[in-house]
Structures are given as structure tokens and as C-alpha cells.
C-alpha positions in Angstrom: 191.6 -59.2 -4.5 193.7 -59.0 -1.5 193.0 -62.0 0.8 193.5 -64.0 3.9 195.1 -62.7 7.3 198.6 -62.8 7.0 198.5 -60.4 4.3 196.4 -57.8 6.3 198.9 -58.7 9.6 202.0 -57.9 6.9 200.3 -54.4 6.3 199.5 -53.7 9.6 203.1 -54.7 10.7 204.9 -52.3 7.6 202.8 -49.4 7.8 204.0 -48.9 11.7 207.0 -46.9 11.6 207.3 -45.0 14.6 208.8 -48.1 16.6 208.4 -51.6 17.4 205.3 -53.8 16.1 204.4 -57.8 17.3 201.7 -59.8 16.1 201.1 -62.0 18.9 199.8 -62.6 22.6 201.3 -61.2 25.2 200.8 -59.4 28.6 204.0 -58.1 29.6 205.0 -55.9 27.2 207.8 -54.5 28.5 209.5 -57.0 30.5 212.4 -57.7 28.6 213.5 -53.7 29.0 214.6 -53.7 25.5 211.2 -52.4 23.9 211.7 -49.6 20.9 208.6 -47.0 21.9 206.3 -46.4 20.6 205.1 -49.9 20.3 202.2 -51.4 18.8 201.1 -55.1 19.9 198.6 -56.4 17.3 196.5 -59.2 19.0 195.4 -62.7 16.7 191.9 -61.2 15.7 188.5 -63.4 16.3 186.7 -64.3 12.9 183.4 -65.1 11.4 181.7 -66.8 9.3 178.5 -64.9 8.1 175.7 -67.6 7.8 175.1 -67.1 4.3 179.3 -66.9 3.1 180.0 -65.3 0.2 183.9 -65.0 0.3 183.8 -62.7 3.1 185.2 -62.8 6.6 184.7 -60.7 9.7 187.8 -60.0 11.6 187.6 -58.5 15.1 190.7 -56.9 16.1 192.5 -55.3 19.2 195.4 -53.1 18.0 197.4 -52.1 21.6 199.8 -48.6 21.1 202.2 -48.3 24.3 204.2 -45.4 25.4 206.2 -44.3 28.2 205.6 -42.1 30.8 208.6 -42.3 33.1 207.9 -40.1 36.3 210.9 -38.1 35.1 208.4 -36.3 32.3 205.4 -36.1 33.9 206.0 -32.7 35.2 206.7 -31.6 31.8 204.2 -33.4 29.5 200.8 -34.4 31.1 198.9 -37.3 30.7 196.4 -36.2 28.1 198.8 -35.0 25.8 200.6 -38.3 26.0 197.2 -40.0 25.1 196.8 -37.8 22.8 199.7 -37.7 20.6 199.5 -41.8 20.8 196.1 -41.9 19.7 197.3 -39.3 16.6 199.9 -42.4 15.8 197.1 -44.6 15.8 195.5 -42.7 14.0 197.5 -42.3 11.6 198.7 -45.9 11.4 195.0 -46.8 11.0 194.2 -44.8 7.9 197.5 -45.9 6.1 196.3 -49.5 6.5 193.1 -48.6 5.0 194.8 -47.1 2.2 197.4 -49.4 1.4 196.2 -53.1 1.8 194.7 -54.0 -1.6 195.3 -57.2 -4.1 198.5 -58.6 -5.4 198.0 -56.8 -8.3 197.7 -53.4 -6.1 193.2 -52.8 -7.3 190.9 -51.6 -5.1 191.0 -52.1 -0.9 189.3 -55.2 -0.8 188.9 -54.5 3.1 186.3 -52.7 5.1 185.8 -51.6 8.4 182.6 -51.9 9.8 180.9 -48.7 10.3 180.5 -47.5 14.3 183.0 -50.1 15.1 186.0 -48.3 16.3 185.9 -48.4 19.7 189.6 -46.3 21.6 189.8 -47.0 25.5 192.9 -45.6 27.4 194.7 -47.1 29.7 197.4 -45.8 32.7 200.3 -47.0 34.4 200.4 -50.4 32.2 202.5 -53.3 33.3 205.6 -53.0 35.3 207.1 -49.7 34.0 204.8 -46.7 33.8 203.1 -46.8 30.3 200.2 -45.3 28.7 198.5 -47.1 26.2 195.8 -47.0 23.3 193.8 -49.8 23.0 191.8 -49.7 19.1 189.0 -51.9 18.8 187.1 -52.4 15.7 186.0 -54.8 13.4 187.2 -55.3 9.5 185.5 -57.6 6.9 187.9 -58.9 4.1 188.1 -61.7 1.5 189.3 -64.6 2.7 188.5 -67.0 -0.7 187.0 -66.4 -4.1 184.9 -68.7 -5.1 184.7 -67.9 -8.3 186.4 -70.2 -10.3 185.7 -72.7 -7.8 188.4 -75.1 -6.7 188.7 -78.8 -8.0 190.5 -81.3 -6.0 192.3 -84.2 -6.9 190.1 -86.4 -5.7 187.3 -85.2 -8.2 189.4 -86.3 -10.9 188.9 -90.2 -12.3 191.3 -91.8 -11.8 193.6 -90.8 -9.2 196.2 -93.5 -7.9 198.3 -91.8 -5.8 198.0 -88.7 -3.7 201.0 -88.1 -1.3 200.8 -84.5 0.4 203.3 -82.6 3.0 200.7 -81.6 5.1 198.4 -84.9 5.8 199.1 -88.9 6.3 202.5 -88.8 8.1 203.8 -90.9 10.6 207.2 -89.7 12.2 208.9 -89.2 15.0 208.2 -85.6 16.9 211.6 -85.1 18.6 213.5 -86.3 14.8 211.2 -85.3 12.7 212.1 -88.7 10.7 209.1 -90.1 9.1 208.6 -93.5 8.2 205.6 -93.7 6.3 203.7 -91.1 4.1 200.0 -92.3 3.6 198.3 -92.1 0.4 195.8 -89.7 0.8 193.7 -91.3 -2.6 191.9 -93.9 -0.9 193.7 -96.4 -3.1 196.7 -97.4 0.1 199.7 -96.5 -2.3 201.4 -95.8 1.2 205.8 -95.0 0.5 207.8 -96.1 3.5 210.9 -95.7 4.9 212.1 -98.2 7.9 215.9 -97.8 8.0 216.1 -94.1 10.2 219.1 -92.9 8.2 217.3 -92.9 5.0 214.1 -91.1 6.5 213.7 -87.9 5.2 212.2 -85.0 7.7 208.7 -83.7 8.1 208.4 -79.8 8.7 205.5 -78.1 9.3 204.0 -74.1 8.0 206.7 -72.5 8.1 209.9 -70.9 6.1 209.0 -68.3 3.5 206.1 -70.5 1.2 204.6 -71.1 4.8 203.7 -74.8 3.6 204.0 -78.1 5.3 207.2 -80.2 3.2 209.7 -83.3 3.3 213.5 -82.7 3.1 215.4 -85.1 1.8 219.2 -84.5 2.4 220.7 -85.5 -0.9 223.0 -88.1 0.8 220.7 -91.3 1.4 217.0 -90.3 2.1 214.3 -91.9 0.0 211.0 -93.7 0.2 209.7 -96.9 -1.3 206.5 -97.7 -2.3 204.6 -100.4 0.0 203.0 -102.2 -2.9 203.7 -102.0 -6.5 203.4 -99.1 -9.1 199.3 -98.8 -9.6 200.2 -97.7 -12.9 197.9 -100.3 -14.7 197.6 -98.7 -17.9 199.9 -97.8 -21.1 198.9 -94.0 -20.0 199.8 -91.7 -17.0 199.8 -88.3 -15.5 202.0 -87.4 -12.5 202.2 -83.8 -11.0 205.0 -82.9 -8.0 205.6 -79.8 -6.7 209.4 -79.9 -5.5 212.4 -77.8 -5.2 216.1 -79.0 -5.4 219.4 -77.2 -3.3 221.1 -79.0 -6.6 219.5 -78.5 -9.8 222.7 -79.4 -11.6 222.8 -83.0 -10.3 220.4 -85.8 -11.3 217.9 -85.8 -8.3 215.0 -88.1 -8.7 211.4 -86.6 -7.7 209.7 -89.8 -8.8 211.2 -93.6 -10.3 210.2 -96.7 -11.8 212.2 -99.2 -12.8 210.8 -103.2 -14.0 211.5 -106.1 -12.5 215.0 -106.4 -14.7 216.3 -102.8 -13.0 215.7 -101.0 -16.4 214.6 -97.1 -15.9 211.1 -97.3 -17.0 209.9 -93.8 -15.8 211.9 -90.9 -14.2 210.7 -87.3 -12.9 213.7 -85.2 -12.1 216.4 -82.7 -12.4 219.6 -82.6 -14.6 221.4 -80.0 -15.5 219.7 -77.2 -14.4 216.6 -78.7 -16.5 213.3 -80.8 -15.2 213.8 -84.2 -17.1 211.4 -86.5 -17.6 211.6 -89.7 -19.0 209.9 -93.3 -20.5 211.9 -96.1 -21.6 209.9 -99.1 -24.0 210.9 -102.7 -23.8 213.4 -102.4 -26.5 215.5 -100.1 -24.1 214.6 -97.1 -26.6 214.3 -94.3 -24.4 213.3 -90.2 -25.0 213.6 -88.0 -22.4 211.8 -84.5 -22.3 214.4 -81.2 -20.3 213.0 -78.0 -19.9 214.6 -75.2 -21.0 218.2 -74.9 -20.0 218.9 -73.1 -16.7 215.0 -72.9 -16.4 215.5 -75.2 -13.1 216.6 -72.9 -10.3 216.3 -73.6 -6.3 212.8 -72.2 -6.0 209.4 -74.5 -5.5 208.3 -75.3 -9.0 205.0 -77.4 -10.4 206.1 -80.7 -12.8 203.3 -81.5 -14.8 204.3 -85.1 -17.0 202.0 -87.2 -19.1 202.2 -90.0 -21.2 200.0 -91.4 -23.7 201.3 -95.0 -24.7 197.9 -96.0 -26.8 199.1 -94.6 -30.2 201.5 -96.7 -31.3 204.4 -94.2 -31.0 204.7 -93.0 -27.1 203.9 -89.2 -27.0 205.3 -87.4 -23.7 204.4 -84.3 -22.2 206.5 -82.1 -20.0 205.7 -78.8 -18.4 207.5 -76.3 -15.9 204.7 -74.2 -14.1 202.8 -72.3 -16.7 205.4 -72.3 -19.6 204.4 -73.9 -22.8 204.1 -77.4 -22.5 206.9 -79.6 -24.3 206.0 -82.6 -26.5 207.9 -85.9 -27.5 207.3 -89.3 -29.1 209.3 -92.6 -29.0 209.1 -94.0 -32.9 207.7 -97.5 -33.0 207.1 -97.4 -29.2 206.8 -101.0 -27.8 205.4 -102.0 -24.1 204.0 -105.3 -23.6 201.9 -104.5 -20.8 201.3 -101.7 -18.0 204.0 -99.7 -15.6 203.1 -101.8 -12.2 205.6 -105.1 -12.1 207.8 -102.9 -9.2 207.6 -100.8 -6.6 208.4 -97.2 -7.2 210.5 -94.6 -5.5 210.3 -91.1 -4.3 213.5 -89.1 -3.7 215.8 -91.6 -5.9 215.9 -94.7 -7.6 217.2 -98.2 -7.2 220.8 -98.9 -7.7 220.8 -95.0 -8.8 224.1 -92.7 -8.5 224.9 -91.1 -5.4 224.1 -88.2 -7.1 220.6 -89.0 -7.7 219.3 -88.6 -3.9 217.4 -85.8 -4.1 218.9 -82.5 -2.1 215.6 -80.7 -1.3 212.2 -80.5 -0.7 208.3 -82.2 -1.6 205.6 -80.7 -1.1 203.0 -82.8 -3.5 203.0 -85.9 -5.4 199.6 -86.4 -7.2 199.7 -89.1 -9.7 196.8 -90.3 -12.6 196.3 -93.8 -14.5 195.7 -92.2 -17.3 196.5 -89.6 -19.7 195.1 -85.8 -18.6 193.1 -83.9 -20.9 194.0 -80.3 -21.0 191.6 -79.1 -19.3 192.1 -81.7 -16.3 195.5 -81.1 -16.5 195.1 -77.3 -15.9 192.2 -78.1 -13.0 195.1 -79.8 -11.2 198.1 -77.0 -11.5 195.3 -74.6 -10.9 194.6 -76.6 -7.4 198.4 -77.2 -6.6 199.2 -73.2 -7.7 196.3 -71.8 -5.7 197.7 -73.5 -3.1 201.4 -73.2 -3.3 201.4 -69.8 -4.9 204.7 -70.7 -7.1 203.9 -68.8 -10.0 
């Protein structure tokens, strides 16, 4: 079903065609002289809430239509019929609205105006040119959330260790936008930090085209450390990031772990075009899962890793949004105890290439000690997909 504002405000905005169309507050129309007429001003709607919610939201619009009427015309085309062939825009603007905002998938309207709510009021001589105008009240009640399947946080998962997201838990500076710490959001205080301001990577908020908070990192020297050491306290894990890279070809590090020695003891990246991820056992045997080549391109993507280290041969597990997940096991797998005698690192890893910075964004870093089932694997890329939207 079609849902939330911004979609409804996208129709409303493509379905005017007869000159220029804002979506936003404002009271001089006109006062830049460089207006495109007809114009239609679409004001930020008041909502409800019905008492008993079901999904649905009210949405109580004002939709202003301007016009000129210079003094040059008015002896030739009266006032009315000014009004008049507005209102017939409006109209017509209205009903193609109506028609065309439906769900992603292009079913059924899943908008409705309330009936007896259109309410037209014209107005003369508006602002500081001479200007008719149409102002369109009326009220519309749309789906703002499905609750059906209902969402599952991470937080309602055993086991969580880390939670590290975008939009919550930063501490930066406003004017720089250089943060310095990015709060664990788990409850557990597995805090990353960054003190030296060269190495801070930058906190945006909603906006560019995903609309979601994220964290560049520039690919040159940007990074975080962990405050305390990896929680991993088991053989087992589960770490989820939702990322993009500018380089996909280069070895950028979402997530790394090295042991106390400076062996690579866990790595979540890109190389070659391909998500990597990779577990190294005491005897320095490593396996490393890749996606599929050229899979990796510059968009947002979810990384779902698990390892299960319980069985006696270490069995990894690597998937790239929704494709099929990939499997891999270390023969005669050997680790002498748990994945938490070091810190680890977001964005690269210690005494890494300078290759390995990363060049691009985080959104979400939620990380598990222990290994997923299926089906709490898929609760999590469900939660991080409904809200991202990547595929």
C-alpha cells in the first residue's frame, strides 16, 4: 500500500503541470518576481492520530493555486473567469492525484478524502503583485504504517552487544559536523570514539536521496575505535551493517578485529567489487566469504555475517541484501577462547593499508554474541530494510 507523506507530497508535486509547485511555508509568494504561473503552494498538512489507530492517518491539507491578474487584462478577462479557469486547474489537479497515488507496486489508491471536506475560498489582489488565488481545503486519510507483520527491533533480540545507529547517540560538533563519539544504543556502553579531529568522520542528518541520517568517512584517515574491548564473549557471532562505499574496488573496512598480537581476527568489508567477510583461527588459517563478483556497487546495501565457532570446524555465513546466503567452514577450526582481548574498529583496522579507510557511508551497525537463527536473522534485515528501503 502506498504510505507516509512524502510519497503523497511527490504526487501532488508531479501531477501539477501547468507551472510552478512548492511544498513549504511561505507568505510572499511572489516576491522574488521570478514565479512560473500558475503556481500551486502545497502547505505541511496537520495530522491525526484516530484514538483507536489502525494504520491510518488523517492529513488536513491547504493546497494554495495563484494566478495573475495584472491591471493590463482586467479589461479583457474579468475576475470570475479568472477564478474560474484556476479553480478548473485545481480541479483537475485534484482528481489526477486521487487517481494516481497508489502503492509501490501501482494496487489500489490507498488514500481517501473525507467526504464533505473540500472546502474552495477565493481570494483577491494577493500579496504584492495583483494575484488571484484558490485556496483548496480538505482533509485525506492515508496509511502511514502496516502493522501487519509487525516490526521487531533489535533490542528484542537476546543478545544484542552492540547497536550503533546514524540517527541516535552522537556527540559532534554542529558547525564541523565532526563527531567524536557514537553511543551504543544497546544498553551494553560499547561506545566507538574518535578524539584526534582529523580522523572524525562527519554526521549528516535526513537528507540526500535515501533521506536517512549517516556517517561519512573520507577514505583518507577517518575511523572509530572502540572504548572498551570487543564484547564478543563467545566462539559465535552475528553482525549486520548497512553501508555503502565511493570505492568498492579497494579494501574498505566496515567492521575489524584484530587480537592482542595484531593478527586479523574478524573483518567486514569490501574488495574487489565484492562484500568480504572474514575469521582467522589461532593457527593463522583463515577463510574469507566474497559475494558475487561485481555484486558490490556504490549504492546502500545490507551485510548480514555469522559465525558459528561451536562445531569444531568454523562455519561462516555471508549475505548481500536478500540474495542467497553464502556458506563457508575453516577445517579443523581452532580458537582458544572468545573474540574480546582488543578493541575493535569501525571504518578501518589497525596498522591496515591506506587503502583500507573506508570511502563512504554507515548507516547501522547492529552486532549479536551469538549465532542468528534464520528466522532472527530475517527479523533483523526485515527491521534494517523496512527502514532503509535498499532493496
Amino acid at each position: 500500500m502506498a504510505n507516509r507523506l512524502s510519497d503523497l507530497v511527490s504526487v501532488m508535486e508531479t501531477k501539477w503541470a501547468f507551472g510552478d509547485s512548492e511544498f513549504a511555508y511561505t507568505f510572499e509568494v511572489n516576491e522574488s518576481h521570478n514565479t512560473q504561473y500558475p503556481y500551486m503552494l502545497i502547505n505541511p498538512p496537520e495530522s491525526s492520530i484516530p484514538e483507536i489507530y489502525n494504520g491510518w492517518e488523517e492529513y488536513d491539507f491547504e493546497i494554495d493555486f495563484f494566478n495573475l491578474y495584472q491591471t493590463a487584462a482586467q479589461n479583457t478577462v474579468t475576475l470570475e473567469k479568472r477564478w474560474d479557469n484556476l479553480q478548473d486547474l485545481a480541479m483537475e489537479w485534484f482528481d489526477l492525484v486521487l487517481i494516481n497515488y497508489k502503492n509501490p507496486g501501482g494496487a489500489p489508491v490507498g488514500v481517501y478524502l473525507f467526504d464533505e471536506s473540500l472546502d474552495i475560498e477565493r481570494v483577491k489582489e494577493v500579496a504584492n503583485d495583483r494575484l488571484v488565488q484558490i485556496k483548496m481545503k480538505f482533509t485525506m486519510r492515508a496509511f502511514t504504517k502496516c502493522f501487519t507483520p509487525f516490526s521487531v527491533y533489535p533490542n528484542q533480540i537476546a543478545n544484542l552487544a552492540v547497536w550503533l545507529r546514524a540517527d541516535s547517540g552522537l556527540t559532534f560538533d554542529i558547525p564541523t559536523k565532526r563527531i567524536s563519539i557514537w553511543s551504543d544504543q544497546s544498553g551494553n556502553s560499547n561506545d566507538v570514539a574518535q578524539s584526534a579531529s582529523a580522523s572524525q568522520p562527519l554526521r549528516y542528518g535526513y537528507d540526500g536521496a535515501s533521506d536517512k541520517a549517516r556517517i561519512e568517512f573520507d577514505g583518507i584517515a577517518d575511523y572509530f575505535d572502540s572504548n572498551a574491548n570487543s564484547p564478543l564473549s563467545t566462539e559465535s557471532f552475528s553482525i549486520f551493517v548497512v553501508a555503502k562505499t565511493a570505492t568498492p574496488t579497494n579494501g574498505d573496512r566496515y567492521f575489524s578485529y584484530k587480537d592482542t598480537a595484531g593478527v586479523d581476527k574478524i573483518l567486514i568489508g569490501s574488495e574487489g567489487d565484492r562484500l568480504t567477510f572474514k575469521v582467522t583461527d589461532d593457527n593463522a588459517t583463515e577463510l574469507e566469504l566474497r559475494s558475487t563478483p561485481t555484486e558490490l556497487t556504490t549504492s546502500y546495501h545490507i551485510c548480514s555475517t555469522r559465525f558459528d565457532g561451536t562445531i569444531g570446524d568454523g562455519d561462516l555465513f555471508l549475505q548481500y541484501n536478500n540474495q542467497t546466503e553464502q556458506t563457508g567452514s575453516i577445517a579443523g577450526f581452532t580458537h582458544a577462547g572468545n573474540w574480546d582481548d582488543d578493541i575493535f574498529q569501525i571504518g578501518w583496522e589497525q596498522g591496515g593499508l591506506a587503502t583500507d579507510y573506508l570511502e563512504g557511508n554507515i548507516q547501522e551497525i547492529i552486532i549479536y554474541n551469538t549465532l542468528l537463527s534464520d528466522a532472527d536473522r530475517d527479523k533483523i534485515k526485515n527491521y534494517l530494510n523496512t527502514k532503509y528501503q535498499i532493496y
